[in-house]
Each structure stands twice: as structure tokens, then as C-alpha cells.
C-alpha positions in Angstrom: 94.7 -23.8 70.9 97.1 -20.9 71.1 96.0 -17.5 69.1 98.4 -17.9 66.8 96.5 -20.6 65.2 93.1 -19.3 65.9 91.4 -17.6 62.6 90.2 -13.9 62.8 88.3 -11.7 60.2 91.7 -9.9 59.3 93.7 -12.6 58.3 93.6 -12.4 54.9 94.4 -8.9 55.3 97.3 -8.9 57.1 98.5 -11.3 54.8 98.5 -9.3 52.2 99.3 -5.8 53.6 102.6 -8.0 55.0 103.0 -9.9 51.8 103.5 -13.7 53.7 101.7 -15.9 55.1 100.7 -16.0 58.9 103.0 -18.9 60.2 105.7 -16.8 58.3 105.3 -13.8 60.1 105.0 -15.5 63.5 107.9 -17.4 62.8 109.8 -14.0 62.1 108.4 -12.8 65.6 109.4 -15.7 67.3 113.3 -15.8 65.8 113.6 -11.7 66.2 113.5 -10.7 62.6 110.3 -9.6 62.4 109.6 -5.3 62.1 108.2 -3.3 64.8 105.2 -2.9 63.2 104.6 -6.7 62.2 104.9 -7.7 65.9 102.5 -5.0 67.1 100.2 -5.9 64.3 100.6 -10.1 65.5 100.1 -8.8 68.9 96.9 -7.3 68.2 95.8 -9.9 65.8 96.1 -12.3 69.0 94.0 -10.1 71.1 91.6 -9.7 68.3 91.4 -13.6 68.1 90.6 -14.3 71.9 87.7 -11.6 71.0 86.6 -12.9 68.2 86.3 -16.5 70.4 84.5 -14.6 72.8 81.8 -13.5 70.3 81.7 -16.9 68.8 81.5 -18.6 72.3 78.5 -16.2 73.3 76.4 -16.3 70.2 76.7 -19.9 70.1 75.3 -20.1 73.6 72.4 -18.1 72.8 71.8 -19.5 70.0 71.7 -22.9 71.5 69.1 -21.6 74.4 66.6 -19.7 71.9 67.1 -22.8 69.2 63.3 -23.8 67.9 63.5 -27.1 69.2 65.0 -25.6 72.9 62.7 -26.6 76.0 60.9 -22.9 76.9 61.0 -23.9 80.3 65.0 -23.6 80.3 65.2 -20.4 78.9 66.2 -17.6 81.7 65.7 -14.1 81.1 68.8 -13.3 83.9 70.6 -15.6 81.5 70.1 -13.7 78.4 70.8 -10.3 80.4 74.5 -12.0 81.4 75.0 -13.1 77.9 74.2 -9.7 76.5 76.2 -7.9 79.0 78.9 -10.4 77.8 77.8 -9.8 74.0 78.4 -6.1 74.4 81.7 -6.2 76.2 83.7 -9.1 73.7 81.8 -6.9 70.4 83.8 -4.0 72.1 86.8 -4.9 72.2 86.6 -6.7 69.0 85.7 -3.1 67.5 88.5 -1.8 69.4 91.2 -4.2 68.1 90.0 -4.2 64.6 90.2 -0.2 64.7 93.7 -0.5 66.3 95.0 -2.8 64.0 93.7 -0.8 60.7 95.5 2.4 62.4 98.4 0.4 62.9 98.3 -0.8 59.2 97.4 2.6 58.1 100.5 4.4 59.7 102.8 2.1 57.9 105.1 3.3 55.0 103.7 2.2 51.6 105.0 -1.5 50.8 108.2 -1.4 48.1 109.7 1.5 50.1 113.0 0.9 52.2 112.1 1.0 55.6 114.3 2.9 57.9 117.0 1.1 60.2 116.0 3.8 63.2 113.9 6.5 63.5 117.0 8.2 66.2 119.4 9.2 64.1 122.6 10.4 66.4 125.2 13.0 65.0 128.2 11.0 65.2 130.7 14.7 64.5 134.3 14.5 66.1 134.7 17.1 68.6 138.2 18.4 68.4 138.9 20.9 71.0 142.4 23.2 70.6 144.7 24.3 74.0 144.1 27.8 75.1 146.9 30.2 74.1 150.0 30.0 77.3 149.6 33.0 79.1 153.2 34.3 80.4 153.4 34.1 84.1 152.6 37.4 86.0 156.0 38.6 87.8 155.7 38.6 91.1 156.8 42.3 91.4 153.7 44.4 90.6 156.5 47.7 89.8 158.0 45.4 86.9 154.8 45.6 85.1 154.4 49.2 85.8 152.6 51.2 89.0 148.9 52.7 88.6 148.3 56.0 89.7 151.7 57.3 89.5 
């Protein structure tokens, strides 16, 4: 299943801070209309997804190993450790990519305001430039022009 289609916990937010639904903004990504900051946010939202399946994939495990009805003879304490160890690092980054993607959301102008073409603007001024004055040739006689020091 790719990540695109995968559900997170920020779906319905992204949604509406973006005002369309998620197959519209992916398709906007995908033909090169989309805004710098939708494809970062649908970039994140992917990572967030494979993080969130992480989570899900771990807990599940667990849950199945400590169920009520589980044979206590299967249960491994090294097991558990892993799984932890594995808990910790998918919570993580799920933290991480949540946090990302509210900054991301955060920094973004207020929805109903014309977004800038380009943050660069370049000074497109003509730049005229004028001949120097003509100098008259120097004679080659230095006496025509007059002698120093007499």
C-alpha cells in the first residue's frame, strides 16, 4: 500500500489547513501544480504514515504476545526488550514528524491571502552607460603645449 493511501492522525487536518481533499493534493504534487509548502507537508505526511505503521505494527505484536488467552510459556522477556526498543524509536519519530509538520503548517501565510510567486525578487533596472568625453590627442611636441620650468 503506498503512503499516499495509508491514514495518519493528521489527515483531517491537513485537509482542512489545505482546504481539499488528500487525493487532490497528491494529484497536484504529482502533475507539478502543487505549492512548496503542500509538497513538503505530503512529504512529511508520508513519513509520518510509515511511522504511524510502525507503532501500529509493534503494539499489535505485543498486544498479541501479552493477550489473556496467550500461552505464558511463549512470552520472552528479550522479546519485549526488542519490541520496546522498537516502541521507543517508531513513537520518536512519529513525535518528530508530527512536530515538523505542525511547524511547517504554522509558518504558512494565513489561508485567503495571495501567496507570493517568489520569495527572490530581482531588480530588473536598465543600465545605460554614456561614452566618456573625447579627449584631444596630446601633440607630439611637448614645446607646443608649453615648457615647465622655463
Amino acid at each position: 500500500m503506498s503512503t499516499s493511501t495509508k491514514p495518519t492522525s493528521q489527515d483531517t487536518h491537513l485537509e482542512e489547513v489545505f482546504g481539499a481533499p488528500l487525493a487532490r493534493l497528491y494529484a497536484a504534487a504529482a502533475a507539478g501544480s502543487a505549492t512548496a509548502a503542500e509538497q513538503r507537508a505530503l512529504e512529511l505526511r508520508s513519513f509520518l504514515a510509515l511511522a504511524e505503521e510502525q507503532v501500529a505494527h509493534v503494539r499489535d505484536r505485543v498486544h498479541h504476545y501479552t493477550a489473556p488467552e496467550a500461552d505464558m510459556s511463549t512470552l520472552s522477556a528479550s522479546e519485549l526488550r526488542f519490541d520496546s526498543q522498537w516502541m521507543d524509536a517508531a513513537l520518536s519519530a512519529r513525535t518528530q514528524y508530527v512536530t515538523a509538520l505542525d511547524q511547517l503548517l504554522r509558518s504558512m501565510p494565513p489561508p485567503g491571502l495571495p501567496r507570493p510567486e517568489s520569495r527572490v525578487r530581482f531588480n530588473h533596472h536598465k543600465i545605460t552607460t554614456r561614452a566618456a568625453p573625447r579627449v584631444p590627442p596630446l601633440a607630439a611636441d611637448p614645446a607646443a603645449h608649453g615648457a615647465r620650468g622655463h
